[in-house]
Kinemage of the C-alpha trace (Angstrom):
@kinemage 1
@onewidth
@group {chain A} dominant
@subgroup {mainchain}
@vectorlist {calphas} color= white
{ca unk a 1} P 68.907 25.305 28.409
{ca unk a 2} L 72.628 25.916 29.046
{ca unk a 3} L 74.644 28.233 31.902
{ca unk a 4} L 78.005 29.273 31.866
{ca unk a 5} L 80.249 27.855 35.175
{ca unk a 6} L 81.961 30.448 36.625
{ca unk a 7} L 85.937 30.426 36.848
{ca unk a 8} L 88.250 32.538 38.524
{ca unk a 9} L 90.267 33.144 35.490
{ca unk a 10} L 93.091 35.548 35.929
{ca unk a 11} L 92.451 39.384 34.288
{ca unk a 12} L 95.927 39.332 32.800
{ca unk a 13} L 95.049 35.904 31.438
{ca unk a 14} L 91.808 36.871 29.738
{ca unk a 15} L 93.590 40.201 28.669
{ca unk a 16} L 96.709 37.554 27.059
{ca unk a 17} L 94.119 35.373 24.937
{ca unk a 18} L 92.682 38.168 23.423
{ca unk a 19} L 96.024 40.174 22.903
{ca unk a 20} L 96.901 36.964 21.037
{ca unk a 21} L 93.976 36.978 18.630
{ca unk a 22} L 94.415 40.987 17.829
{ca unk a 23} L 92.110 42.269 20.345
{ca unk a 24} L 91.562 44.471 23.192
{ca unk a 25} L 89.215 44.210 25.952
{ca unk a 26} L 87.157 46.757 27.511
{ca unk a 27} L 87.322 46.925 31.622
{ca unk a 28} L 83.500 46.380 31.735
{ca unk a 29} L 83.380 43.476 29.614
{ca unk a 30} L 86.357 41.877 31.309
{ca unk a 31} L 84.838 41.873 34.867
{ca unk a 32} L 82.175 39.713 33.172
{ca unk a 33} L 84.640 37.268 31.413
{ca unk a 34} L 86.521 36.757 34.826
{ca unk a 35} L 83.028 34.415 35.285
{ca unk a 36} L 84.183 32.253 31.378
{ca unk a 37} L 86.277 29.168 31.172
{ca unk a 38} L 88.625 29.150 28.950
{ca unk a 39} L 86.641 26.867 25.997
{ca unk a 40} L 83.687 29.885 26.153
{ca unk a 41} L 86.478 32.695 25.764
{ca unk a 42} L 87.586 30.871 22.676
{ca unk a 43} L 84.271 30.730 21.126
{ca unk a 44} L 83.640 33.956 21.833
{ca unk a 45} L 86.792 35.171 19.693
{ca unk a 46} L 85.804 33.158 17.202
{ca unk a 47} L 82.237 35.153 16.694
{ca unk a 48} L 83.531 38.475 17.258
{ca unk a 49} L 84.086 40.445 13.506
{ca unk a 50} L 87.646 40.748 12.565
{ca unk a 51} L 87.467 44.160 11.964
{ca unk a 52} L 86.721 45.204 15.860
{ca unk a 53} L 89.548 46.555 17.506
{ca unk a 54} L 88.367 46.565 21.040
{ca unk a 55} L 85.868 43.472 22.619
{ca unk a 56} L 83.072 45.410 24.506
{ca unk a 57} L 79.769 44.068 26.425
{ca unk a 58} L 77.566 44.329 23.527
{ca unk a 59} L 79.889 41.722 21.595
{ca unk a 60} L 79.403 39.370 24.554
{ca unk a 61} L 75.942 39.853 24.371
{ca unk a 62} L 75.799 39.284 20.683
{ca unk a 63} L 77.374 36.075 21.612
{ca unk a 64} L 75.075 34.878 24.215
{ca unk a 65} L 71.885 35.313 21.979
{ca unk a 66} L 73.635 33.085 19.226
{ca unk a 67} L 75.262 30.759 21.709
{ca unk a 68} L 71.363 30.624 23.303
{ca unk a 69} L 69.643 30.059 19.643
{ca unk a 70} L 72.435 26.775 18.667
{ca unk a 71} L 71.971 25.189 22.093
{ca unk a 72} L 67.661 25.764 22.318
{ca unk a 73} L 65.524 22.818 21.889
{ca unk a 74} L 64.258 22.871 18.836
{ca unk a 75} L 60.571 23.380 19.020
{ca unk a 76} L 57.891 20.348 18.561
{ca unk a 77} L 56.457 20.196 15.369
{ca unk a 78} L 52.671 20.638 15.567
{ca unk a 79} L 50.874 17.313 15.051
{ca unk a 80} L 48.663 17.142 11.895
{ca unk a 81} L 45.068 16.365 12.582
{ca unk a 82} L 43.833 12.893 11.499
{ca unk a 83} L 41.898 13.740 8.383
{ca unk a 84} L 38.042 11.859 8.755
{ca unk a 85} L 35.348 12.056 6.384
{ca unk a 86} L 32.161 10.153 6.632
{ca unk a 87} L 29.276 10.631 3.680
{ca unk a 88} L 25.661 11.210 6.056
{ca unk a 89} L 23.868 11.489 2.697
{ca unk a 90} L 24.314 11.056 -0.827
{ca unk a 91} L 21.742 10.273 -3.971
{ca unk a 92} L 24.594 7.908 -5.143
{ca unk a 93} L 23.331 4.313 -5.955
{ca unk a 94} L 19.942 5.108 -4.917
{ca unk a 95} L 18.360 6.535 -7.750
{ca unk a 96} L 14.910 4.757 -8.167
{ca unk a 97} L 12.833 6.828 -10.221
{ca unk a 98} L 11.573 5.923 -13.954
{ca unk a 99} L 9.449 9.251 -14.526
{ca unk a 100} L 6.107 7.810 -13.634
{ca unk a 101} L 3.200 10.073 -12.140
{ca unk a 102} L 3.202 8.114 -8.842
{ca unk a 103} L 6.994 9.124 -8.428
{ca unk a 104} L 6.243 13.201 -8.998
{ca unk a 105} L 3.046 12.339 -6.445
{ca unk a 106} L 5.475 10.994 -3.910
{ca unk a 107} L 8.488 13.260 -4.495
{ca unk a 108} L 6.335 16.398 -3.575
{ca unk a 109} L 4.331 14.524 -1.251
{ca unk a 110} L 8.349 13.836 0.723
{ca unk a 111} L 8.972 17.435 0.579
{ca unk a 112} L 5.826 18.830 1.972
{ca unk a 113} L 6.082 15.949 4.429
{ca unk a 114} L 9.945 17.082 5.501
{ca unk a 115} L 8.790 20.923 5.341
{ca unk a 116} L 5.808 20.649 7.242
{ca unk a 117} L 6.965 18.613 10.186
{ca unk a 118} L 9.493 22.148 10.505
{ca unk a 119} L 6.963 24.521 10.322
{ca unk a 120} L 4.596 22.512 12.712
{ca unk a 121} L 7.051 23.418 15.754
{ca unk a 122} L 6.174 27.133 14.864
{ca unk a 123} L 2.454 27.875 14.058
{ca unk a 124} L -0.211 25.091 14.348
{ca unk a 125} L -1.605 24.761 11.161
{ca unk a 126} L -4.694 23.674 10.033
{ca unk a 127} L -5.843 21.510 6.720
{ca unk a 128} L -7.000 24.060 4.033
{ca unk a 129} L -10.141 21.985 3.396
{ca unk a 130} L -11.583 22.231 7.154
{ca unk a 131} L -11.186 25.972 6.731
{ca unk a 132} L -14.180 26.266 4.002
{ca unk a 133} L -16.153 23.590 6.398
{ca unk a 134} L -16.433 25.854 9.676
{ca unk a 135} L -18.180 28.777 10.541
{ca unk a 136} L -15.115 31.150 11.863
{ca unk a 137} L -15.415 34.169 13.555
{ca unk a 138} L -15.135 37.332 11.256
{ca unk a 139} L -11.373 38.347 12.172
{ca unk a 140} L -10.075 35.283 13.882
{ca unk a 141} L -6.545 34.171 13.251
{ca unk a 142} L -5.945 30.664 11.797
{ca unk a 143} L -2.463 29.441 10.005
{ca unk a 144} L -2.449 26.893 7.229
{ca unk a 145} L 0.761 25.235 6.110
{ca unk a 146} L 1.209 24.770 2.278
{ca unk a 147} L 3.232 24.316 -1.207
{ca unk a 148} L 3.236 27.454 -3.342
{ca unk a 149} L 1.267 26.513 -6.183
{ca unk a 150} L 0.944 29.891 -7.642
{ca unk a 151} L 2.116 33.715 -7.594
{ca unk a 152} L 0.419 36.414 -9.238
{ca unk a 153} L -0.126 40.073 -8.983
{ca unk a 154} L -4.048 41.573 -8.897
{ca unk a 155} L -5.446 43.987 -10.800
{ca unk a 156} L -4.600 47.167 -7.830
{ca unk a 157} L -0.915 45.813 -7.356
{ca unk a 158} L -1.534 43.404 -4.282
{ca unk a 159} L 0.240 39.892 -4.079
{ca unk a 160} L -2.195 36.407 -4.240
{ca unk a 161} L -0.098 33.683 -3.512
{ca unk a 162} L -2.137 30.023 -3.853
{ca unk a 163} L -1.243 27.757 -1.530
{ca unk a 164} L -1.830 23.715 -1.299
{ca unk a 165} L -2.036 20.890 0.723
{ca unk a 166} L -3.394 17.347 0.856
{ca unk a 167} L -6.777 18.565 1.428
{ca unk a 168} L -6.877 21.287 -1.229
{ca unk a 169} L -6.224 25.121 -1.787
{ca unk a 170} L -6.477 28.310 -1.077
{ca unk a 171} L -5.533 31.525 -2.244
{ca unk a 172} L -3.583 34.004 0.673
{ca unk a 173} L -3.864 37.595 -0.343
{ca unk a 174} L -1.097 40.235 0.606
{ca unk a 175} L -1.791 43.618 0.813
{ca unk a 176} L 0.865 45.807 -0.814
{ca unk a 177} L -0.018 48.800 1.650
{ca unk a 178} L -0.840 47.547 4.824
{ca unk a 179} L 2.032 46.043 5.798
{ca unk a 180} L 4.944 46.914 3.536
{ca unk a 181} L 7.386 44.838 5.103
{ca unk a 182} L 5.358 41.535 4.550
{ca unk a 183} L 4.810 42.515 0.890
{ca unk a 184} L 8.279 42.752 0.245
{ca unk a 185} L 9.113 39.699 1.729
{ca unk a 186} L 6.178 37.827 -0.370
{ca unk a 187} L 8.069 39.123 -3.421
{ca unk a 188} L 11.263 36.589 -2.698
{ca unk a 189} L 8.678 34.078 -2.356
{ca unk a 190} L 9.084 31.229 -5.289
{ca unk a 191} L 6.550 28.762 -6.847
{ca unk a 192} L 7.183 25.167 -5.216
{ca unk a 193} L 8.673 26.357 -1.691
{ca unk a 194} L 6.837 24.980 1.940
{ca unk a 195} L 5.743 28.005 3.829
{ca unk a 196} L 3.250 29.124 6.499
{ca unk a 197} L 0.758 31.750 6.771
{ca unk a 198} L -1.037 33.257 9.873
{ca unk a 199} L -4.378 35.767 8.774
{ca unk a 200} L -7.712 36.059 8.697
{ca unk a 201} L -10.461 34.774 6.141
{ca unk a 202} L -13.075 36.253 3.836
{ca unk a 203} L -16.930 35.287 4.952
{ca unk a 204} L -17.095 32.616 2.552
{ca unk a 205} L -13.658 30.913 3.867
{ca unk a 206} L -12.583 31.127 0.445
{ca unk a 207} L -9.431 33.582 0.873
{ca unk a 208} L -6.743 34.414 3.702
{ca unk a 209} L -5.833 38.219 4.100
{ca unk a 210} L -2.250 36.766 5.516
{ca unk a 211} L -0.453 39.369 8.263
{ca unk a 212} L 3.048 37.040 9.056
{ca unk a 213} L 4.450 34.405 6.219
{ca unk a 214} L 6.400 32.024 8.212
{ca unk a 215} L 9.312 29.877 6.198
{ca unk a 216} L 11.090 26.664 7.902
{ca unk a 217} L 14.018 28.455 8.527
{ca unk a 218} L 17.639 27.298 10.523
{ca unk a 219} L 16.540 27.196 13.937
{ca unk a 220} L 18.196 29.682 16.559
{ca unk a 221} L 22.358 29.544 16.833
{ca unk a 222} L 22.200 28.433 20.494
{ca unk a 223} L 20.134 25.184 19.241
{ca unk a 224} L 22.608 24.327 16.292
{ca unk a 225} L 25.616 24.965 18.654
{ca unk a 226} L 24.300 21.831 20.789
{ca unk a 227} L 24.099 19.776 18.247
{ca unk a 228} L 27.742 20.101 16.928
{ca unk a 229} L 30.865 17.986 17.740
{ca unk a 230} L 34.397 19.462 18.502
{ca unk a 231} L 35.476 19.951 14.794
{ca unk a 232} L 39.525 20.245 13.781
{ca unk a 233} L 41.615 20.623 10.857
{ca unk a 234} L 41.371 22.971 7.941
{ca unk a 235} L 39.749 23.029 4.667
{ca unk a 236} L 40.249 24.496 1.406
{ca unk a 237} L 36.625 24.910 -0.487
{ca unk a 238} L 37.279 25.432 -4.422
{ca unk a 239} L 34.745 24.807 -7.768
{ca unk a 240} L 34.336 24.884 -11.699
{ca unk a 241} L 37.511 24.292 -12.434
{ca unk a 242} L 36.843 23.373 -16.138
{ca unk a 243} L 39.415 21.990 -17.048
{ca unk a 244} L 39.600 21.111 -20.970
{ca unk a 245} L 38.533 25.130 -21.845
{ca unk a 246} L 40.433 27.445 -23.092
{ca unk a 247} L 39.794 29.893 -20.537
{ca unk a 248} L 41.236 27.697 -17.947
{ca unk a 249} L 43.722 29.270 -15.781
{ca unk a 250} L 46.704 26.554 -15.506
{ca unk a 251} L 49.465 28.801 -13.933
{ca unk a 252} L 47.132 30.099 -11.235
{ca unk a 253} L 46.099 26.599 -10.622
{ca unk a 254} L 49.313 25.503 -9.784
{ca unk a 255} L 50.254 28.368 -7.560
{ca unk a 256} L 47.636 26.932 -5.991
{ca unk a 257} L 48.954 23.581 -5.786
{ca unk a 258} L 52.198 25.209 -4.938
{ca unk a 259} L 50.949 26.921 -1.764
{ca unk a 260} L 49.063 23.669 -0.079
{ca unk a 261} L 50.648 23.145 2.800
{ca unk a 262} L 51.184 20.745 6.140
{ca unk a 263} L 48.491 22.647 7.506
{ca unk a 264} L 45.320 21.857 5.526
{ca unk a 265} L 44.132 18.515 5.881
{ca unk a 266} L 40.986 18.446 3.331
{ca unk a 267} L 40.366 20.046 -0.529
{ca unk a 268} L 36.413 20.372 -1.041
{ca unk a 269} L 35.391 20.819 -4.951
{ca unk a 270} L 31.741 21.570 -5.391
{ca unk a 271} L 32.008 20.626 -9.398
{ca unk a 272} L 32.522 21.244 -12.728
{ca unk a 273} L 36.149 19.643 -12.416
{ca unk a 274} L 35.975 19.844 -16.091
{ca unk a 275} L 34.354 21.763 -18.910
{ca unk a 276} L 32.531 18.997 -20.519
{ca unk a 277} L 31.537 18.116 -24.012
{ca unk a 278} L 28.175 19.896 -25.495
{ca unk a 279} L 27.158 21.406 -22.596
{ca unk a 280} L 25.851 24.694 -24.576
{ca unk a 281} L 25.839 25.595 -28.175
{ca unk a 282} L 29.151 25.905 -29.955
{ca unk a 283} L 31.046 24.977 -26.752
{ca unk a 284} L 34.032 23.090 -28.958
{ca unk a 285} L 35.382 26.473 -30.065
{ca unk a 286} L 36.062 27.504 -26.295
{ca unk a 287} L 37.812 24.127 -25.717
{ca unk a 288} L 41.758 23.452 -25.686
{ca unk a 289} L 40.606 19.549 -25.299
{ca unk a 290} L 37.904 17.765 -27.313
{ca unk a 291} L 37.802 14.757 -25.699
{ca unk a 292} L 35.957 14.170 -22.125
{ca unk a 293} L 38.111 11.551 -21.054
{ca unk a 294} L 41.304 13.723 -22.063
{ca unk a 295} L 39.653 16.432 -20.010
{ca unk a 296} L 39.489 14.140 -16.959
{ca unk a 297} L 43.022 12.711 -17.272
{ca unk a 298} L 44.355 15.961 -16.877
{ca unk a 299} L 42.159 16.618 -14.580
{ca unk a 300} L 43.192 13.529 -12.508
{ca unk a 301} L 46.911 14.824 -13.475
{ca unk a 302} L 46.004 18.092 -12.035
{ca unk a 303} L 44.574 16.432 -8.655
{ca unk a 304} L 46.911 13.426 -8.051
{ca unk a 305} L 49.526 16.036 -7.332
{ca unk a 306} L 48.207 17.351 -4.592
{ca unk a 307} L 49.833 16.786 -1.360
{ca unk a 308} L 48.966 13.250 -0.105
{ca unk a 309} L 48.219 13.940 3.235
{ca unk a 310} L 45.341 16.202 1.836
{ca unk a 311} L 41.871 14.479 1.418
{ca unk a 312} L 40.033 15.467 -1.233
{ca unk a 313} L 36.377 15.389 -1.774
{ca unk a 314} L 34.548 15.896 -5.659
{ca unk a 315} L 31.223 16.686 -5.776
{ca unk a 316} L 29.656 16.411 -9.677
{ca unk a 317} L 28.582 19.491 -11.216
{ca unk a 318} L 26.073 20.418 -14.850
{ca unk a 319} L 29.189 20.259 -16.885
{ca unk a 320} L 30.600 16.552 -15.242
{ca unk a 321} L 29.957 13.395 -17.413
{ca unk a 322} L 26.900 12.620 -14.989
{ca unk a 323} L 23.222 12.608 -15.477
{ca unk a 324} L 22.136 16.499 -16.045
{ca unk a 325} L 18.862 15.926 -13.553
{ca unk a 326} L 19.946 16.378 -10.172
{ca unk a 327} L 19.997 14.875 -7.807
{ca unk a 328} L 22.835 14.011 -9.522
{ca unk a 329} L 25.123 10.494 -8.628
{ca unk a 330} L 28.606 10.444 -8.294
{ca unk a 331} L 31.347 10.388 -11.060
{ca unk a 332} L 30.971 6.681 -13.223
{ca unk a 333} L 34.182 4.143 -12.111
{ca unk a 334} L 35.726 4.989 -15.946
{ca unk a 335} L 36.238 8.408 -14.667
{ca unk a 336} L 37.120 8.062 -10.890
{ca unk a 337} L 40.010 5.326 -11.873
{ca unk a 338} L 41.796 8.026 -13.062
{ca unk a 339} L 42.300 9.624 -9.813
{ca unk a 340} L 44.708 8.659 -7.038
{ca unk a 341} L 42.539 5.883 -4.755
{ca unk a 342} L 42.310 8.120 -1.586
{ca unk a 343} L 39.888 10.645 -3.245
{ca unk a 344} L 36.165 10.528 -1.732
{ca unk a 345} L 33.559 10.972 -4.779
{ca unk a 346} L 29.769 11.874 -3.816
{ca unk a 347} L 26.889 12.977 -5.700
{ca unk a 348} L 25.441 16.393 -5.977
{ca unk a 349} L 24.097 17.493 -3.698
{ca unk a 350} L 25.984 15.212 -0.229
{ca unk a 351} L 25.897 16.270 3.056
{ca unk a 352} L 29.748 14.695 4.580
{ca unk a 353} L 30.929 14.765 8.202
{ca unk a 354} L 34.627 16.627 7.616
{ca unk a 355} L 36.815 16.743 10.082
{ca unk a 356} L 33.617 16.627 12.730
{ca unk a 357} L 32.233 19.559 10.623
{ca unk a 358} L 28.907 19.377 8.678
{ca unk a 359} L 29.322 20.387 5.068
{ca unk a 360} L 26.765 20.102 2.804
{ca unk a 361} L 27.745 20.520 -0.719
{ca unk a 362} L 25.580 21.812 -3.927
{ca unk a 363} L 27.226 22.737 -7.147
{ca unk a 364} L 24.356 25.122 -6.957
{ca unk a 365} L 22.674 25.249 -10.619
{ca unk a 366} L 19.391 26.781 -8.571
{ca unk a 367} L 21.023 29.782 -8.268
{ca unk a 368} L 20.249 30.727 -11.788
{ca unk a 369} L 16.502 29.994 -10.763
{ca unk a 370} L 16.442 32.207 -7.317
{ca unk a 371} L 18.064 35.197 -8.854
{ca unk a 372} L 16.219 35.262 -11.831
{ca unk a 373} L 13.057 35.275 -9.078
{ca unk a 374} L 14.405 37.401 -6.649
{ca unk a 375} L 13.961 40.604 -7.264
{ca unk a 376} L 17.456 42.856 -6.161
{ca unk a 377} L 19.205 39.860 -6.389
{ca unk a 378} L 22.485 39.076 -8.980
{ca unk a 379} L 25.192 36.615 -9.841
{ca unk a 380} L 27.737 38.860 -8.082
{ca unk a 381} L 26.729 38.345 -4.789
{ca unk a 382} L 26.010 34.750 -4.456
{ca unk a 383} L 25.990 34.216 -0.582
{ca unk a 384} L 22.550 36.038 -0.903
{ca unk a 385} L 20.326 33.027 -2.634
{ca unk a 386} L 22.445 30.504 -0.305
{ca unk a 387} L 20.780 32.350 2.445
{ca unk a 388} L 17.736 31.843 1.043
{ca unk a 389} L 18.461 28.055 0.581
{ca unk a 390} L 18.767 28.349 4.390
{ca unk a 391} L 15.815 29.995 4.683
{ca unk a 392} L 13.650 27.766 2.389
{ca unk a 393} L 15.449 24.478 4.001
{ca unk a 394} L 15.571 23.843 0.507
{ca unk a 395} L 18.235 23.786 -2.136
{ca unk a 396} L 16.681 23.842 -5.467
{ca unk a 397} L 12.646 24.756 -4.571
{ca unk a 398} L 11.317 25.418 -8.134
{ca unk a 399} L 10.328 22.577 -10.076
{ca unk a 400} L 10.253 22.981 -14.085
{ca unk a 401} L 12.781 26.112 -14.038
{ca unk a 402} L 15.896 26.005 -14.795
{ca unk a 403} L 17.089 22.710 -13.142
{ca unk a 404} L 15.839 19.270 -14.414
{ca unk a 405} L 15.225 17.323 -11.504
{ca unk a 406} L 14.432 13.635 -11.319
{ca unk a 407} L 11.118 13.248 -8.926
{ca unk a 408} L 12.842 10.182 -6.583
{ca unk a 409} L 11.348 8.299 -3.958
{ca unk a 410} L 12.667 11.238 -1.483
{ca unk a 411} L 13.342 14.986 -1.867
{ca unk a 412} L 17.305 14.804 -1.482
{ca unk a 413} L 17.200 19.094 -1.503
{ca unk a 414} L 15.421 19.254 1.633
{ca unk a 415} L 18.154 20.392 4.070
{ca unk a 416} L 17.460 18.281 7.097
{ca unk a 417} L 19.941 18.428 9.186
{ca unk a 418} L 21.719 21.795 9.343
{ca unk a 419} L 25.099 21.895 8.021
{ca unk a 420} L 27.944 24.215 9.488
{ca unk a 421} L 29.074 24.949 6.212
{ca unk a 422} L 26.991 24.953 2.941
{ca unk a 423} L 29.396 25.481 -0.013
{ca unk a 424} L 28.165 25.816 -3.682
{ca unk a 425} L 29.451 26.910 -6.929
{ca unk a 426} L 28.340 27.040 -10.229
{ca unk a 427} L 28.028 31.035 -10.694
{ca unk a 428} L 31.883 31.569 -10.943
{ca unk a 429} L 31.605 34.133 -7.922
{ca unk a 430} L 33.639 33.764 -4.477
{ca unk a 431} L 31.616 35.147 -1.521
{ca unk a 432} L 31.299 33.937 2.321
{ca unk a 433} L 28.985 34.936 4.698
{ca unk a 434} L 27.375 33.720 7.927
{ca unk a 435} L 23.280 33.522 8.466
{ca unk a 436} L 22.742 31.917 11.989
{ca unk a 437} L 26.116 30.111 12.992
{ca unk a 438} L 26.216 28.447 9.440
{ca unk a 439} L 29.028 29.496 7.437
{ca unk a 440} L 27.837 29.693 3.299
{ca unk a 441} L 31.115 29.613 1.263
{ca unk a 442} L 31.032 29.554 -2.927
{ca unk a 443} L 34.278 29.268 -3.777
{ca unk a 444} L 34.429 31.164 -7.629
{ca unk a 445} L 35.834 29.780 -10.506
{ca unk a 446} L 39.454 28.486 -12.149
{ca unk a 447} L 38.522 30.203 -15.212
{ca unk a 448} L 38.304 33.713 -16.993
{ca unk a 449} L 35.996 35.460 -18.222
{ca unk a 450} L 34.179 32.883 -21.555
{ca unk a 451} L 32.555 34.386 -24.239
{ca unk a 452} L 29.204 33.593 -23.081
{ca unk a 453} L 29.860 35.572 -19.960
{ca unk a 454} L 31.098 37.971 -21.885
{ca unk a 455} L 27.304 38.247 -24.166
{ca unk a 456} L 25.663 38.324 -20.434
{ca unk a 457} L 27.790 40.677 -18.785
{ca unk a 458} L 28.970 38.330 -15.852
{ca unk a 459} L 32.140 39.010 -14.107
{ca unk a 460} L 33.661 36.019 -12.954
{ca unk a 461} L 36.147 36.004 -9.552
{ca unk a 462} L 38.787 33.648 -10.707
{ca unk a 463} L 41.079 31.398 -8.815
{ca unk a 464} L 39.952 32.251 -5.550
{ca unk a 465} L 40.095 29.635 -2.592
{ca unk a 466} L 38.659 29.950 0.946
{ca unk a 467} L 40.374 28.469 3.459
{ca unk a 468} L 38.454 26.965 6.631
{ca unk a 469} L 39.757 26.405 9.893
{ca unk a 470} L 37.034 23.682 10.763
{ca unk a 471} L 37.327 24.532 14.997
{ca unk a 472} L 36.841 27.973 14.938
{ca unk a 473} L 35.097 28.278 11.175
{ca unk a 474} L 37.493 31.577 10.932
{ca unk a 475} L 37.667 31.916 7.280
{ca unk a 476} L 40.383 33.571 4.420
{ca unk a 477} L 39.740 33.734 0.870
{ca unk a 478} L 42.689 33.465 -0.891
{ca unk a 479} L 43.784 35.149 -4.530
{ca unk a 480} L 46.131 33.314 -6.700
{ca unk a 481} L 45.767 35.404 -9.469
C-alpha cells in the first residue's frame, strides 16, 4: 500500500515544472496536483508520452495504476502440496504359487470367499445343496450365491446360467420374455464372476426360474464418501507409452514433458512403458530399438527428466519385461536402476494411497476379455468394461480367456476396498467417467496407429493425458497432439 501526502504546492509552481519539461497542464488536473510533492510531480513527467502536448486527468490516472502495480506486494506464491504415496496392496514379492491343483482350489475358493461375504449384506443366500434336500413351497422365493460355471442359450432362446458353490450346482434359468430387462442384463454376465440370484424352483429343486440377478457392486456414494480422507494435489494419469516402436510419438511426448508444471505433484503410468521384445508375431519390424534394455534406457531417459518435484508411479503392463501371468510383480532391479531413485514401482494390478486418494491401478489386459463378451460393447469406449469391473468387484473375472493368470494363495483382482480412482490402459483409448463417486480414468496411448491396429480396425487416441485434481476429482484430458 502507498498514499500520496498532500502539499500545498503553489499553481504557478506546478504550472513552472511542467512548462520546463514541454508541457501544459489542464485546470482540472492541476487542482489535483496542488495535493503532489514535488518528487511525485517529477515522476509523473517522467511517465507521461513525449508526444502529449497538454497533461490532463487521465495521464494522472495512467500514472497512479502503474505507480500502484511497482509499489503492490507481490502476491504469495501458492505452497506445493507435500507429495505422499503409500502402496495398500501389491502382488510384488509375494508370489507363492507353483501351478499345483491345490493352488487353483484355493485361488477360486479366495474369490468366492471375498465375493460372497459382499453379496451376503444384500440377499441371504442359501447353500445350493440344501435346496434339493427340502420340500419348498411351489413359488417361494429363495437366493443362492454362486460362481458362474456356465452360460448357454436353450433350444427357444432363453438364458441357463449354472451356478456353483461349495456344496454343488445348480442351473438358474432366465426367461427371455418375461422380464426383458433381466435378460438383457444376464447377457453381460461372464463365466467365472460371483453373483446372486433371487427366484423360484422347479418341483424337483433341480432349477431356479431367477426374477433379480444381484452382483457385489460399489456400495452407495454416501457410504464411500465416509470412508475417504481429505485428498490434495494433482495427478497426471498416462499409459502404453511403448517406447522402442516405431510408432512412438517422441515430439508429442515431450510437449508433454514441456507442459508439467509446479502444479502437479504426481505422474501415474498404468504400463507398457515400453514396447517390448516378441510380444506378437513379427513385432521387430515395428521397432526403432531391438534391444529391451535399450528400450528401457530411453525410457528411463524419457522419465528422469521429468520435473523432480513430480512423483512418479509405474505400474507393469503385457508388453514390460515381467512375467506375462498377472498378477504381475513389479519391474526386476536391472530395469528400475535405470530410473532416477525417487520413482515408486508396483506390480499390476496395486491399489496406492496418492495424495490421500485411493487409486487402484490395472494395465487392464481384461478388457479384451469383457468386450469380446459383452455384447454392444467396443475398444472405443473403454470406461464402459471399467464399470463393469466396478460392478463385478472384480478386475479380470474370466479365467482361461484371454489373460493368463497365476492361481496364488489370494485373488489379488478382487477389488476390496473401493478406490476413488481406478485407472487402466492397455486398449490405447482415453475415456473418463464416473459410476458411484469413483472416478474410472484410461489414459490412451503415446503411440499411432500400428499395423496390427490397422488389420483390426482400432483407432487409437494418442498422447492424451488426464489431469486430476485429487480434492475435488475435477478432471481435464489433455491433447498434445
Amino acid at each position: 500500500m502507498f498514499m500520496y501526502i498532500i502539499w500545498s504546492m503553489e499553481t504557478g509552481e506546478i504550472v513552472q515544472i511542467f512548462a520546463e519539461s514541454g508541457y501544459q497542464v489542464d485546470p482540472q488536473a492541476l487542482e489535483v496536483l496542488k495535493r503532489s510533492s514535488h518528487e511525485s510531480i517529477q515522476d509523473m513527467i517522467k511517465s507521461i508520452d513525449s508526444s502529449v502536448l497538454v497533461v490532463g486527468k487521465e495521464h494522472l490516472r495512467a500514472h497512479s495504476a502503474a505507480a500502484a502495480v511497482k509499489f503492490r506486494e507481490p502476491a504469495k506464491k501458492e505452497a506445493r502440496p507435500v507429495a505422499l504415496i503409500a502402496v495398500i496392496s501389491d502382488i510384488t514379492n509375494q508370489s507363492t504359487c507353483i501351478g499345483e491343483y491345490t493352488d487353483f482350489v484355493q485361488y477360486f475358493k479366495h474369490r468366492y470367499n471375498l465375493l460372497g461375504d459382499m453379496l451376503r449384506k444384500r440377499i441371504s443366500g442359501r447353500p445350493i445343496e440344501s435346496l434339493k434336500k427340502r420340500n419348498l413351497n411351489t413359488g417361494e422365493q429363495v437366493s443362492i450365491i454362486g460362481m458362474v460355471l456356465d452360460i448357454r442359450t436353450t433350444v427357444k432362446g432363453h438364458r441357463l446360467i449354472e451356478l456353483e458353490d461349495t456344496t454343488g450346482t445348480i442351473p438358474v434359468l432366465i426367461h427371455k420374455e418375461k422380464d426383458k430387462e433381466l435378460f438383457e442384463q444376464a447377457r453381460g454376465i461372464l463365466l467365472d464372476e460371483v453373483i446372486g440370484a433371487t427366484g423360484t424352483l422347479s418341483i424337483d429343486g433341480n432349477l431356479m426360474f431367477a426374477n433379480k440377478i444381484i452382483r457385489p457392486d460399489l456400495p452407495n456414494v454416501q457410504n464411500i464418501a465416509l470412508e475417504r480422507k481429505k485428498a490434495g494435489g494433482k495427478a497426471v494419469f498416462i499409459s502404453d507409452i511403448h517406447v522402442g516402436s516405431r510408432t512412438f510419438l517422441e515430439d508429442a511426448w515431450l510437449k508433454f514433458t514441456d507442459w508439467l508444471g509446479d502444479e502437479i505433484s504426481y505422474l501415474v503410468i498404468a504400463g507398457d512403458v515400453v514396447d517390448g521384445i516378441g510380444v506378437f508375431p513379427n513385432q521387430d519390424r515395428e521397432l526403432a530399438i531391438t534391444d529391451v534394455y535399450e528400450q528401457y534406457e530411453k525410457a528411463a531417459e524419457y522419465l528422469n527428466a521429468v520435473p523432480e518435484h513430480i512423483k512418479i508411479v509405474i505400474s507393469p503392463g503385457n508388453h514390460d519385461a515381467v512375467r506375462q501371468a498377472e498378477p504381475q510383480p513389479r519391474l526386476p532391479e536391472k530395469i528400475t536402476r535405470m530410473f532416477r531413485g525417487d520413482i515408486t514401482f508396483v506390480g499390476n494390478p496395486a491399489m496406492l494411497d496418492i495424495g490421500g486418494a485411493r487409486v487402484l491401478i490395472y494395465h487392464g489386459r481384461s478388457m479384451d476379455d469383457i468386450i469380446a463378451n459383452t455384447p454392444g460393447f467396443s475398444y472405443s469406449d473403454p470406461t464402459r468394461p471399467m464399470i463393469e469391473m466396478l460392478k463385478f468387484r472384480h478386475l479380470s473375472p474370466i479365467y482361461g480367456g484371454r489373460v493368463s493368470i497365476a492361481p496364488e494363495k489370494k485373488d489379488h483382482f478382487v477389488i476390496d476396498l473401493v478406490p476413488d480412482i481406478l485407472h487402466c490402459g492397455h486398449v490405447h483409448t482415453a475415456g473418463v467417467s464416473r459410476y458411484k463417486d469413483v472416478l474410472t480414468v484410461n489414459s490412451g496411448t503415446w503411440q499411432s496407429q500400428t499395423e496390427f491396429q490397422k488389420r483390426m480396425n482400432l483407432r487409437p487416441t494418442p498422447a492424451k493425458a488426464t489431469l486430476v485434481d485429487l480434492a475435488t476429482m475435477e478432471y481435464r484430458i489433455l491433447s498434445f497432439d
